[in-house]
Backbone as XML, in Angstrom:
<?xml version="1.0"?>
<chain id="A" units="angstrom">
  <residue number="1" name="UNK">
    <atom name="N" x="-125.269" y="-90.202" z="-78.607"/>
    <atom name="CA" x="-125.776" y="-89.072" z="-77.842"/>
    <atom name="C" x="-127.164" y="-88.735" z="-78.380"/>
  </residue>
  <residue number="2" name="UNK">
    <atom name="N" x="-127.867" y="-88.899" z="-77.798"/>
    <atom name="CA" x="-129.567" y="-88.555" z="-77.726"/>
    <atom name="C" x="-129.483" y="-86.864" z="-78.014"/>
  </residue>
  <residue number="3" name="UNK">
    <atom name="N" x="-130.188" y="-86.587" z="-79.168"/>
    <atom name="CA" x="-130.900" y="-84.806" z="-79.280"/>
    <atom name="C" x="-132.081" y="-85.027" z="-80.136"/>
  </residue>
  <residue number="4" name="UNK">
    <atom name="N" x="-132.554" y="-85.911" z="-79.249"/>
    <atom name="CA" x="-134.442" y="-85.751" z="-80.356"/>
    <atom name="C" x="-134.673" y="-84.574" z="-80.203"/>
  </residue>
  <residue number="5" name="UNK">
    <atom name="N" x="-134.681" y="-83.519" z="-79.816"/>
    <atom name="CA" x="-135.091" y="-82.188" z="-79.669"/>
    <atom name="C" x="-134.365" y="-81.436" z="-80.982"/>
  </residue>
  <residue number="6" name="UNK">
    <atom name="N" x="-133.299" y="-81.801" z="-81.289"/>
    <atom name="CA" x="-132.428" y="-81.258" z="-82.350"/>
    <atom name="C" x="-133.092" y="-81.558" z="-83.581"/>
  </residue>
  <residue number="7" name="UNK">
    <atom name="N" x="-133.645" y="-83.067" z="-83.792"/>
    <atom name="CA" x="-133.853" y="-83.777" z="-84.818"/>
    <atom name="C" x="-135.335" y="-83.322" z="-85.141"/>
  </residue>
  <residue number="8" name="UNK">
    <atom name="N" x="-136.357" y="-82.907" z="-83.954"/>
    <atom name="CA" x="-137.555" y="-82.765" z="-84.219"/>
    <atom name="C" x="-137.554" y="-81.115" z="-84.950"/>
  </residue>
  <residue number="9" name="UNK">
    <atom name="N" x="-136.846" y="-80.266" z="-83.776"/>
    <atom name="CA" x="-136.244" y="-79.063" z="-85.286"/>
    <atom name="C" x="-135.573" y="-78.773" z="-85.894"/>
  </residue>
  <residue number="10" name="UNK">
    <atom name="N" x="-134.757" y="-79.630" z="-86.564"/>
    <atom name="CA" x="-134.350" y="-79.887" z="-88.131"/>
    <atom name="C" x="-135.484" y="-80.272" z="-88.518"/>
  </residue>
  <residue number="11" name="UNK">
    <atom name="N" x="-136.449" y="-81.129" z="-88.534"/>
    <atom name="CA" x="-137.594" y="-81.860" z="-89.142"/>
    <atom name="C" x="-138.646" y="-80.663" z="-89.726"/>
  </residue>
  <residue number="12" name="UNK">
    <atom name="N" x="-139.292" y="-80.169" z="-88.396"/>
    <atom name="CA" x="-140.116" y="-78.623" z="-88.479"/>
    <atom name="C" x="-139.519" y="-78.337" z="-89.655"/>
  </residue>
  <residue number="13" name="UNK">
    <atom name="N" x="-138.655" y="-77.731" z="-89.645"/>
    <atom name="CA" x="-137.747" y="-76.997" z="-90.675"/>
    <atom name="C" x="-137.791" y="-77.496" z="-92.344"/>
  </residue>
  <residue number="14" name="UNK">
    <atom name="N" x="-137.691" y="-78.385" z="-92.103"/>
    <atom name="CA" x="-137.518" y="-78.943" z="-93.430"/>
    <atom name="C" x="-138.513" y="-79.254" z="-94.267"/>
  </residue>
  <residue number="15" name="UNK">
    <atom name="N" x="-139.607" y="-79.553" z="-93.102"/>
    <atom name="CA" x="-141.054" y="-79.761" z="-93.882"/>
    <atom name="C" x="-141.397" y="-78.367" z="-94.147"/>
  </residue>
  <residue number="16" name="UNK">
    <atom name="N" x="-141.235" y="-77.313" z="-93.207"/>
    <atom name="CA" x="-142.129" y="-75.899" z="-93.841"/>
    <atom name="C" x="-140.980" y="-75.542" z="-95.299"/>
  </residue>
  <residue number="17" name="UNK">
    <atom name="N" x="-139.656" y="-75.914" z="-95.365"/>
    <atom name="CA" x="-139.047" y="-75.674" z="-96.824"/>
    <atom name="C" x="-139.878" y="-76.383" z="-98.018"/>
  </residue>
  <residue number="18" name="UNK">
    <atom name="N" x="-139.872" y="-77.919" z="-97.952"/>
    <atom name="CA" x="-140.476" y="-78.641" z="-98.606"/>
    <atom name="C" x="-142.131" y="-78.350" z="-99.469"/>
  </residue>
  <residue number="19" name="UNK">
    <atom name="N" x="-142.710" y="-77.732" z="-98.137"/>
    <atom name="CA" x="-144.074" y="-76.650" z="-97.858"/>
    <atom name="C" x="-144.047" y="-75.649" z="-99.087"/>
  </residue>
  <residue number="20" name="UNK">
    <atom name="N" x="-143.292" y="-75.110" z="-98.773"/>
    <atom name="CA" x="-142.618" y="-73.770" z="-99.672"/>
    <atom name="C" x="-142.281" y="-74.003" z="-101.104"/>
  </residue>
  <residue number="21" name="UNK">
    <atom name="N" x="-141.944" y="-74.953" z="-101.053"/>
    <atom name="CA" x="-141.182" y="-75.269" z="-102.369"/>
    <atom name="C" x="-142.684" y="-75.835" z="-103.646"/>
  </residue>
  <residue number="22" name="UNK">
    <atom name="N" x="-143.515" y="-76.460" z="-102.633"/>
    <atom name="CA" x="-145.078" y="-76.847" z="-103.124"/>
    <atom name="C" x="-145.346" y="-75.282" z="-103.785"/>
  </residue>
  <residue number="23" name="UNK">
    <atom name="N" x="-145.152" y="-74.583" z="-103.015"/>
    <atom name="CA" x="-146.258" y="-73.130" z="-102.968"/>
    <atom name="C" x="-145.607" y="-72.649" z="-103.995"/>
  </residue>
  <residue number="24" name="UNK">
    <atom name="N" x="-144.499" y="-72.940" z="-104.458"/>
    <atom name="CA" x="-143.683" y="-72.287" z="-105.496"/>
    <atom name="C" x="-142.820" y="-71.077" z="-105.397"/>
  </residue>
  <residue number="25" name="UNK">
    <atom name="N" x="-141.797" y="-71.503" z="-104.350"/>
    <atom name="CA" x="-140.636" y="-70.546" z="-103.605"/>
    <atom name="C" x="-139.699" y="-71.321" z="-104.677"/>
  </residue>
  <residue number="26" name="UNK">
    <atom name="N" x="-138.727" y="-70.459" z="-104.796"/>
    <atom name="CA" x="-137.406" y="-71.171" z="-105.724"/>
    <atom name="C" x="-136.598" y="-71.582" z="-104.862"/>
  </residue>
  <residue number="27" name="UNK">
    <atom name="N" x="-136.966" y="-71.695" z="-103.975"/>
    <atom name="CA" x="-135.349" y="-72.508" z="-102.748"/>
    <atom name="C" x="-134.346" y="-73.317" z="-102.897"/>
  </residue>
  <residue number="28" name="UNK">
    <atom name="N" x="-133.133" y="-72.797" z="-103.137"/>
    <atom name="CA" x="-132.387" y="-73.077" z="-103.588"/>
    <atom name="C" x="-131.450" y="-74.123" z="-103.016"/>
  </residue>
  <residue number="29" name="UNK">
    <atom name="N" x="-131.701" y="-73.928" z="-101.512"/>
    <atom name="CA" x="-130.644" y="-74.787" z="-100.701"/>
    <atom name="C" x="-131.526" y="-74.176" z="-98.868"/>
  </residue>
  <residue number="30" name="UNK">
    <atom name="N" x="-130.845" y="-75.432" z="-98.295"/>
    <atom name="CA" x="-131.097" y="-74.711" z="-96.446"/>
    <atom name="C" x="-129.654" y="-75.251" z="-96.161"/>
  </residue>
  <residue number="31" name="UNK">
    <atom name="N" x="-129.359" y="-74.448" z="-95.135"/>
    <atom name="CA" x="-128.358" y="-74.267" z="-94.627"/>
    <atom name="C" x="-128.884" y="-74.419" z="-92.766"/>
  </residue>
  <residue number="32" name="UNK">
    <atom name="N" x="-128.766" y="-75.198" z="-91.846"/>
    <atom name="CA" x="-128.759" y="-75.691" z="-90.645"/>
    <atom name="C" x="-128.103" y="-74.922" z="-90.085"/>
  </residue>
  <residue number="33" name="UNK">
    <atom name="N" x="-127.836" y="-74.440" z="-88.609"/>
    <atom name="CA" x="-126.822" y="-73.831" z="-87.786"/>
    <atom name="C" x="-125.669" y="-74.880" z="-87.528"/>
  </residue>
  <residue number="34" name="UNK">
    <atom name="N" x="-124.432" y="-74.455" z="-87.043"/>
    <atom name="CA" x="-122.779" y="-74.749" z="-87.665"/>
    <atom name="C" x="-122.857" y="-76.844" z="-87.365"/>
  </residue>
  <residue number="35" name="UNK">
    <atom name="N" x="-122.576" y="-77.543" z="-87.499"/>
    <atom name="CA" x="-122.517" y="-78.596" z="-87.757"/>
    <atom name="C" x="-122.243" y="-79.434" z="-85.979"/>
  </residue>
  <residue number="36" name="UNK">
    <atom name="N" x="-121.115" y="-78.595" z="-85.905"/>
    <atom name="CA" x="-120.255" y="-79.184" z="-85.015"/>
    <atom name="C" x="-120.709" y="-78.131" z="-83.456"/>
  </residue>
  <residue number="37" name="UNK">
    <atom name="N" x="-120.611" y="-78.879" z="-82.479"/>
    <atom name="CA" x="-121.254" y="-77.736" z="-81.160"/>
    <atom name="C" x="-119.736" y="-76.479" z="-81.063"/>
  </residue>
  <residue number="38" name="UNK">
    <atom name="N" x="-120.663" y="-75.569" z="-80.644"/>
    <atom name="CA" x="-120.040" y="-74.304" z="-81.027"/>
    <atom name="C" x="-119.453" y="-73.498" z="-79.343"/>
  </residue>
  <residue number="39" name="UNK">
    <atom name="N" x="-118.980" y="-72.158" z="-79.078"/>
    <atom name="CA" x="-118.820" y="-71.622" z="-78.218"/>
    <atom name="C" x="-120.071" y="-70.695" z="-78.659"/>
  </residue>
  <residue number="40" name="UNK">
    <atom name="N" x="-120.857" y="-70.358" z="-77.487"/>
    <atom name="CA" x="-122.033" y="-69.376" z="-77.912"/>
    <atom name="C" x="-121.042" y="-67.758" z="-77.819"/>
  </residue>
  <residue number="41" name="UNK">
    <atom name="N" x="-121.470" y="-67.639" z="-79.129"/>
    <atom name="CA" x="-120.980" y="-66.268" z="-79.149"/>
    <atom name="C" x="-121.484" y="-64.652" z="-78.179"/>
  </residue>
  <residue number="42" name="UNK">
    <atom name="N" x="-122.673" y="-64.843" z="-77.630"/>
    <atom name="CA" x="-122.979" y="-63.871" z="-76.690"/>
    <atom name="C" x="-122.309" y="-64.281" z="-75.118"/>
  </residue>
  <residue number="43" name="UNK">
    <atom name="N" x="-122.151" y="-65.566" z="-74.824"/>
    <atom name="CA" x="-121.967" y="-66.150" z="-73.432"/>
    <atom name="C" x="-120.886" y="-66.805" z="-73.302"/>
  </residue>
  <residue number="44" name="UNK">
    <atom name="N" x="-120.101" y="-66.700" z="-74.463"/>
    <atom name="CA" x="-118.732" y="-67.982" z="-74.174"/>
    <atom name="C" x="-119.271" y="-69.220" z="-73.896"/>
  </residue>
  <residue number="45" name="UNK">
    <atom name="N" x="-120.235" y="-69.613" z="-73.782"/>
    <atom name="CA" x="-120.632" y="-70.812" z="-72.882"/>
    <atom name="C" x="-120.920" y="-71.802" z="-74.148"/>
  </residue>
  <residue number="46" name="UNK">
    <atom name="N" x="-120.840" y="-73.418" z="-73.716"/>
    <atom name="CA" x="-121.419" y="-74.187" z="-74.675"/>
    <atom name="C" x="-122.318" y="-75.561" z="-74.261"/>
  </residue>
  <residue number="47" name="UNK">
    <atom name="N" x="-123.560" y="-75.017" z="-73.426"/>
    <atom name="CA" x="-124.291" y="-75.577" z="-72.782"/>
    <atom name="C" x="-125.376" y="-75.365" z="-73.709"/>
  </residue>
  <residue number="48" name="UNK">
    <atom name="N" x="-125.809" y="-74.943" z="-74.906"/>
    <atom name="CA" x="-126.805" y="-74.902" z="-75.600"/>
    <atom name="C" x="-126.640" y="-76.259" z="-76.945"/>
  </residue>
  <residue number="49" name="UNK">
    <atom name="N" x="-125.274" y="-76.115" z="-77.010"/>
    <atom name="CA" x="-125.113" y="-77.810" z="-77.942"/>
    <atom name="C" x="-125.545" y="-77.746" z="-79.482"/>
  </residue>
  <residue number="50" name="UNK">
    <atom name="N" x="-125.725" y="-76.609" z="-79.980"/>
    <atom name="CA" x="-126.457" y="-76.653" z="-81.538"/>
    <atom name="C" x="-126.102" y="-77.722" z="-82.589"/>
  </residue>
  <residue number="51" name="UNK">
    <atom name="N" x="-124.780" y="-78.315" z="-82.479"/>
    <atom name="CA" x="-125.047" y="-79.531" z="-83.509"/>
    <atom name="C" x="-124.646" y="-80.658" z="-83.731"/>
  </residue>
  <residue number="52" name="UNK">
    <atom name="N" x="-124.498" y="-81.096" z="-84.485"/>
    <atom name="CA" x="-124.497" y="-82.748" z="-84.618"/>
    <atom name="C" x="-123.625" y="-82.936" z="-84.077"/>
  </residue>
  <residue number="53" name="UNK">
    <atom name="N" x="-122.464" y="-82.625" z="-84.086"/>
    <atom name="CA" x="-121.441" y="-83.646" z="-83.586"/>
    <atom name="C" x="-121.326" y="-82.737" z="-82.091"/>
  </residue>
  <residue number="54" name="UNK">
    <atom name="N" x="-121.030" y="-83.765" z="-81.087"/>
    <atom name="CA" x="-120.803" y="-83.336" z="-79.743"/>
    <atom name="C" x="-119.267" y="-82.757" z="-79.256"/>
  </residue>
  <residue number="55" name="UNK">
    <atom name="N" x="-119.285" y="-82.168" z="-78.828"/>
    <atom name="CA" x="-117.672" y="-81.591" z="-78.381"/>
    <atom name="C" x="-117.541" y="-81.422" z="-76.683"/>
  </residue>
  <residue number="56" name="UNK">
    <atom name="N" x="-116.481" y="-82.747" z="-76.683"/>
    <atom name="CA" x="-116.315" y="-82.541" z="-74.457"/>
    <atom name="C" x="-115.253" y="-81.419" z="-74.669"/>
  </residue>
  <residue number="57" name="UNK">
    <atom name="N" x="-116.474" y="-80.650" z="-74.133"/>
    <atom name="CA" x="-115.864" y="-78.964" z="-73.457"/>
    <atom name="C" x="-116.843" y="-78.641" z="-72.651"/>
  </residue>
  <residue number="58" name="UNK">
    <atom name="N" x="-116.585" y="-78.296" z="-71.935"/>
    <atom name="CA" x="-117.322" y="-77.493" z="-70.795"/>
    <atom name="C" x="-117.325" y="-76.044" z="-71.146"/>
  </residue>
  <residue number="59" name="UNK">
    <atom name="N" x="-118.132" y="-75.315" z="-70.109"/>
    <atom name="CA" x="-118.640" y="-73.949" z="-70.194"/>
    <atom name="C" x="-117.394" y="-73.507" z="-69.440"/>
  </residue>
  <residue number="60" name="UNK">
    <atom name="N" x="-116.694" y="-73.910" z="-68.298"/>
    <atom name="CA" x="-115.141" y="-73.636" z="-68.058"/>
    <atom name="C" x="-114.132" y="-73.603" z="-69.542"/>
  </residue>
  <residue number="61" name="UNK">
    <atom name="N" x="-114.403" y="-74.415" z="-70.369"/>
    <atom name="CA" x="-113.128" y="-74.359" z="-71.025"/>
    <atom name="C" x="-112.453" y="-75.327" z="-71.170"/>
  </residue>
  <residue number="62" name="UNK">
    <atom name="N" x="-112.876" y="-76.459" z="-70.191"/>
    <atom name="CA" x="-111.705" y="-77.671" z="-69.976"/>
    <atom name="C" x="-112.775" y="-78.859" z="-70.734"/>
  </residue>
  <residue number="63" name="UNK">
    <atom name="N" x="-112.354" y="-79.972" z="-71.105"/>
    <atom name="CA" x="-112.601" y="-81.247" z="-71.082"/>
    <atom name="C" x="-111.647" y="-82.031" z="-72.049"/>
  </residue>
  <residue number="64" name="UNK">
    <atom name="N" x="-111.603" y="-82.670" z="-72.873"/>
    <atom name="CA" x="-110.832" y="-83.891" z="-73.854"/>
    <atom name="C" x="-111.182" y="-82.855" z="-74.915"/>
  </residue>
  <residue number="65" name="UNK">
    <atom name="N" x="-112.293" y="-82.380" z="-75.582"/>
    <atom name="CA" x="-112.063" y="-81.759" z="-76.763"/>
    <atom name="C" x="-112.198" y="-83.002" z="-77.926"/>
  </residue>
  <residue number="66" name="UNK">
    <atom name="N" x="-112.842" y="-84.102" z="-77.426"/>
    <atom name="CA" x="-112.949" y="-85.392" z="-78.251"/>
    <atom name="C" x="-114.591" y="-84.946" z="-78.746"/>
  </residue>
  <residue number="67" name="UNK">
    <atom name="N" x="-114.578" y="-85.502" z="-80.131"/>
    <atom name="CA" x="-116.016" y="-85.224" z="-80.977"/>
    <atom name="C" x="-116.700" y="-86.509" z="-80.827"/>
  </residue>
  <residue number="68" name="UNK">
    <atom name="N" x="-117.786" y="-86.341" z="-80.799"/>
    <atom name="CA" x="-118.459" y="-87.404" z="-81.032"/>
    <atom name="C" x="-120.335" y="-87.189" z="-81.961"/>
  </residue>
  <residue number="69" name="UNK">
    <atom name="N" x="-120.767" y="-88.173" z="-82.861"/>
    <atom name="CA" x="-121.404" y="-88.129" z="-83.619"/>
    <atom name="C" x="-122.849" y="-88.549" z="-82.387"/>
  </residue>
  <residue number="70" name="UNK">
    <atom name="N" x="-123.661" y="-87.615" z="-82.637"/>
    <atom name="CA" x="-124.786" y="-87.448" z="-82.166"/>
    <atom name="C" x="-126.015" y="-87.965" z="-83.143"/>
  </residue>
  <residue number="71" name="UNK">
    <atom name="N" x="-127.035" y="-88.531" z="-82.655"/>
    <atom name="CA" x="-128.257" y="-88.998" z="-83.305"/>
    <atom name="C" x="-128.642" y="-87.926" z="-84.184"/>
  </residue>
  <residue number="72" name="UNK">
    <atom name="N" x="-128.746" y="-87.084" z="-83.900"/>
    <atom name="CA" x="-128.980" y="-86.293" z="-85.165"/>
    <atom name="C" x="-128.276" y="-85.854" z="-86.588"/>
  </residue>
  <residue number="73" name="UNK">
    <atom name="N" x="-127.112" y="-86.431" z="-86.024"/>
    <atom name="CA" x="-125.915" y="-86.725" z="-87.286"/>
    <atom name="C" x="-125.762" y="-87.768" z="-87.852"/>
  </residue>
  <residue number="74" name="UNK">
    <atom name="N" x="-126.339" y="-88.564" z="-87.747"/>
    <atom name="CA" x="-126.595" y="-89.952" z="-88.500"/>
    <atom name="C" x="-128.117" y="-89.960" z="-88.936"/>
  </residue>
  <residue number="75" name="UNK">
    <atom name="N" x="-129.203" y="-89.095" z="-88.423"/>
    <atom name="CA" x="-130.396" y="-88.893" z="-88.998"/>
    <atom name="C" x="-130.133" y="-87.831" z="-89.799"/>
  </residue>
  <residue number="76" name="UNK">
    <atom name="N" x="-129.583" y="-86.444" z="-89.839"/>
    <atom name="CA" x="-129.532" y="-85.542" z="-91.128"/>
    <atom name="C" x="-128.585" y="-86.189" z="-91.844"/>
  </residue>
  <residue number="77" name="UNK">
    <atom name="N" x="-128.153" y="-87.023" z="-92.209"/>
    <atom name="CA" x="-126.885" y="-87.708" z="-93.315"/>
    <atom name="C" x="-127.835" y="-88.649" z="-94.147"/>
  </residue>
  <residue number="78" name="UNK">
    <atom name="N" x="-129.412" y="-89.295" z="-93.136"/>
    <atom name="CA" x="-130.571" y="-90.045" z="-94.327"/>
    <atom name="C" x="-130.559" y="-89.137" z="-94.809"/>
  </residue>
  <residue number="79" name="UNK">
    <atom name="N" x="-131.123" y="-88.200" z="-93.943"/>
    <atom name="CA" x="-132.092" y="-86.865" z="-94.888"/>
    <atom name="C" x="-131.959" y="-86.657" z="-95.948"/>
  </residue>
  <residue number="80" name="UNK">
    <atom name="N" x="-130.601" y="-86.076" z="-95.879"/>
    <atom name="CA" x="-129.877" y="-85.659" z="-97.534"/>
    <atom name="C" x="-129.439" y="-87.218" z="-98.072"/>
  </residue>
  <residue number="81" name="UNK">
    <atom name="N" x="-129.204" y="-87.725" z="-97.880"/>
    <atom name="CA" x="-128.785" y="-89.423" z="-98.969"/>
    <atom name="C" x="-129.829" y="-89.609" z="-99.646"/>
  </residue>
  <residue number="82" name="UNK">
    <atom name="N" x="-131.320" y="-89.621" z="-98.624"/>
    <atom name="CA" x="-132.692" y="-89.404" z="-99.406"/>
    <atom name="C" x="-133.366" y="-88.142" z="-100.108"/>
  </residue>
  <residue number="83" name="UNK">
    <atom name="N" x="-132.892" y="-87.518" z="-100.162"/>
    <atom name="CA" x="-133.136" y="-86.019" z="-100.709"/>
    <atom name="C" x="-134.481" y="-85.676" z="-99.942"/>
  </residue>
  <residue number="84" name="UNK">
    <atom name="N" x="-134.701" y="-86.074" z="-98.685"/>
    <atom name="CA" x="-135.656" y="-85.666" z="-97.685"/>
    <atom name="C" x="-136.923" y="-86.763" z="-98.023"/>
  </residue>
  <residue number="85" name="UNK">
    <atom name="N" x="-136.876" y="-87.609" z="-98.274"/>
    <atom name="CA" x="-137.965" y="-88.661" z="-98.508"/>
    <atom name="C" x="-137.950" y="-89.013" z="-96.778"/>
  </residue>
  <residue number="86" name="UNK">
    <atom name="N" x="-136.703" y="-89.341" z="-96.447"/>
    <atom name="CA" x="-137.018" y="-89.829" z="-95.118"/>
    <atom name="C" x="-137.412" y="-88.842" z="-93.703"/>
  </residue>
  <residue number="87" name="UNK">
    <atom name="N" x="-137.482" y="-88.060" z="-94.135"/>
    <atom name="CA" x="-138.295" y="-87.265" z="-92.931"/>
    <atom name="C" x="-139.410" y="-87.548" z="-92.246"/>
  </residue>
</chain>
């Protein structure tokens, strides 16, 4: 499942930490939004998709409920294996 859009902001993200960490922030850790695609908590709905792994559900409620690993879940798993070299 294609989310270059996901992957390009995780990326943003990680470089302005990295950024930070130059400038001499003590950053301790980042933490990403929830891993797995979520129910949006204002809309019930889950047409916004926030993360790596994909979930067939519809904004009804119905589908298989089967996960599946999204491109951006096999690109944030370099990330951290490389401790962000590969960004």
């Amino acid at each position: 499942i294609q989310d270059d859009y996901r992957i390009n902001y995780l990326r943003d993200h990680l470089i302005e930490a990295r950024e930070a960490i130059e400038d001499g922030v003590d950053l301790i850790g980042y933490s990403s939004w929830g891993p797995i695609d979520l129910v949006s908590a204002s809309t019930a709905e889950m047409k916004k998709r926030y993360g790596y792994i994909y979930v067939d559900r519809g904004n009804d409620g119905k589908g298989t409920f089967e996960r599946k690993k999204k491109k951006s879940f096999y690109w944030y798993k370099d990330v951290i294996a490389t401790n962000g070299e590969s960004l």
